[in-house]
C-alpha positions as CSV (number, residue, x, y, z in Angstrom):
1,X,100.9,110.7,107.1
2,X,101.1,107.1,108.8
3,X,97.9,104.7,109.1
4,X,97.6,103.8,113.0
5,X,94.7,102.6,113.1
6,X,91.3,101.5,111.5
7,X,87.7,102.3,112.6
8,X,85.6,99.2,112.2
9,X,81.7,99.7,112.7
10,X,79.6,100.8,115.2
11,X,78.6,100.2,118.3
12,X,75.8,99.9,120.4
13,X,73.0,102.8,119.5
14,X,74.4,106.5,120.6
15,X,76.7,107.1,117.6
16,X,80.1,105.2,119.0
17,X,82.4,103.2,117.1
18,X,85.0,100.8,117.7
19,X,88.6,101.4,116.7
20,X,91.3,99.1,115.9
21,X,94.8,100.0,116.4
22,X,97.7,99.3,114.2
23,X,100.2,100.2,117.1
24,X,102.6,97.2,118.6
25,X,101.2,98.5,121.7
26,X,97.5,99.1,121.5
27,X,97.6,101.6,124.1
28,X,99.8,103.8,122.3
29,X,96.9,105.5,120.1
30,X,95.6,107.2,122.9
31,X,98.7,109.4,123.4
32,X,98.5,111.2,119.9
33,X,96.2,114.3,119.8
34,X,95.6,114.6,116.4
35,X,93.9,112.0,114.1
36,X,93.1,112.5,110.2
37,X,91.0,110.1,107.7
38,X,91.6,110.7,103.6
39,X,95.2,111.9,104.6
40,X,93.4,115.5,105.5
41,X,90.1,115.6,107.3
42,X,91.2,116.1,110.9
43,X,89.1,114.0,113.4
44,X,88.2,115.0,117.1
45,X,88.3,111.3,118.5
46,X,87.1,110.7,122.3
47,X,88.3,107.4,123.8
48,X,85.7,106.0,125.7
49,X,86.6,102.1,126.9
50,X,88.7,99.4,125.3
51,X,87.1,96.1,124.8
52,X,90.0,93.4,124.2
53,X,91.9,94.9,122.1
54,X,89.6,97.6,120.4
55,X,88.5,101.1,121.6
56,X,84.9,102.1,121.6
57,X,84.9,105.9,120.7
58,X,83.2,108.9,119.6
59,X,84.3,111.0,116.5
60,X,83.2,114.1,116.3
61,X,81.2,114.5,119.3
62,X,78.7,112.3,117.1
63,X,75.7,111.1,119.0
64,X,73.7,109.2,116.2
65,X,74.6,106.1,114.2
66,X,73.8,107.2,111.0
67,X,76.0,110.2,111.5
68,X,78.6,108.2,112.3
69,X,77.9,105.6,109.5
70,X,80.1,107.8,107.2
71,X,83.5,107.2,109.3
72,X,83.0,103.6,109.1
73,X,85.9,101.7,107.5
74,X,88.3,104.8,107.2
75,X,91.9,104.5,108.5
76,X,92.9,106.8,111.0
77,X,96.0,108.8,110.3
78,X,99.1,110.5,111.9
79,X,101.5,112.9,111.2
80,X,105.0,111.7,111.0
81,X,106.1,114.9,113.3
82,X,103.5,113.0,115.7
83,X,105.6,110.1,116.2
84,X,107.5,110.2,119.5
85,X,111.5,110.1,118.7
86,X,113.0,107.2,119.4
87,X,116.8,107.1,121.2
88,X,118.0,103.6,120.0
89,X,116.0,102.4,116.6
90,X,113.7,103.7,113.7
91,X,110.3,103.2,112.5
92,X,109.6,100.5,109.3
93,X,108.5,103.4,107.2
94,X,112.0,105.0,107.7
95,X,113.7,102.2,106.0
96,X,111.7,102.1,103.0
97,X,113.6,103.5,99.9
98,X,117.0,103.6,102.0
99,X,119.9,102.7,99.3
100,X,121.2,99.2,100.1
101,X,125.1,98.9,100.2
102,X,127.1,95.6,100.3
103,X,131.0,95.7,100.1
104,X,130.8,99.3,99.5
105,X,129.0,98.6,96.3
106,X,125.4,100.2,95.7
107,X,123.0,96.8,95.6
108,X,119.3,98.0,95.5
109,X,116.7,99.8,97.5
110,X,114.8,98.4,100.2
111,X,111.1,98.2,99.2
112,X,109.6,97.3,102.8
113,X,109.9,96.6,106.0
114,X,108.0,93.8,107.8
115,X,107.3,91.6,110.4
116,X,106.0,87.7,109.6
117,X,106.1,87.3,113.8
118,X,108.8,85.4,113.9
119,X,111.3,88.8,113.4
120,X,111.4,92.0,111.4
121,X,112.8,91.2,107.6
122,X,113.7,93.8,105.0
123,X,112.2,93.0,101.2
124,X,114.7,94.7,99.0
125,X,114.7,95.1,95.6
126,X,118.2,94.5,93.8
127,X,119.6,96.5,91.0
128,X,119.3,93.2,88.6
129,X,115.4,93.1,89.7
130,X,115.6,89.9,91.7
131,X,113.8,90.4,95.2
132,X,115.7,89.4,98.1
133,X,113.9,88.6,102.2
134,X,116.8,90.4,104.9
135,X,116.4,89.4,108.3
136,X,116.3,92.5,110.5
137,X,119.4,91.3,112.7
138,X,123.0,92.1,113.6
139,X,124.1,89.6,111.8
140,X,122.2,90.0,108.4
141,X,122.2,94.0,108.4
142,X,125.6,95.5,109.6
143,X,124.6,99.0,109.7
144,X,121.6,101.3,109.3
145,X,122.4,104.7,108.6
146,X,119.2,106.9,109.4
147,X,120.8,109.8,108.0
148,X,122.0,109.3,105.4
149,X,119.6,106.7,104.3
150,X,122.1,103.6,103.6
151,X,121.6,100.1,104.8
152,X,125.0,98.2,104.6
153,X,124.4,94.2,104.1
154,X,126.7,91.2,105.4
155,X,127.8,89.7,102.1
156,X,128.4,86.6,103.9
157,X,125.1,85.8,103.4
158,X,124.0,87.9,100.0
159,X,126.9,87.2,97.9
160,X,125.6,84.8,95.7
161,X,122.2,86.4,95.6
162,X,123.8,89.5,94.1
């Protein structure tokens, strides 16, 4: 299960609430079908109207605040099988754990992927416990194999990290 989004408070008087997404585009939480809260509780969510960047929604065919009051807070989760596949790339959380390789030597693990707006970076954790910040380029990361979950390094720029 993958958090996509967050359900804030409520709104106005008839039992809405508005719902903040987690997706790089915003508009992207209306094409799943199928939302969950504690990983297992399947949600009926109605998309009403989007104000900014938030959507004002019903859950449950809920008409009354303080039925809705229980909701508030909660993430809203996805099924991995959800996901649309992608043709060219990978999702952060299919990095995570992926076996590191530089020089054909096992390195570490990678413990996250991230994104501090200026680019994507890896945080990977090396075998001799030092953490090390990977920018997610062509030039820092020479290959990412999705299938068999190795990320291969440039040691032009890790060798005397490692």
């Amino acid at each position: 299960m993958l958090v996509v989004a967050k359900i804030l408070n409520n709104y106005g008087v008839k039992g809405l609430v508005k719902v903040k997404s987690f997706l790089e585009n915003p508009d992207d939480l209306r094409k799943f079908k199928s939302f969950y809260i504690n990983f297992t509780e399947k949600v009926d969510i109605e998309f009403i109207t989007k104000i900014k960047t938030n959507f004002i929604c019903r859950i449950n065919k809920i008409y009354r605040n303080e039925d809705a009051k229980s909701f508030i807070n909660s993430d809203l989760f996805i099924k991995e099988d959800d996901l649309p596949e992608l043709k060219n790339g990978y999702y952060f959380f299919q990095l995570e754990s992926m076996i590191v390789k530089m020089n054909g030597k096992i390195v570490g693990k990678v413990k996250s992927a991230n994104n501090h707006g200026a680019g994507d970076y890896l945080e990977i954790l090396l075998e001799n416990k030092k953490e090390i910040l990977v920018p997610l380029n062509k030039d820092h990361v020479l290959e990412i194999d999705l299938k068999n979950k190795m990320i291969f390094i440039n040691s032009e720029y890790y060798e005397d990290e490692i």
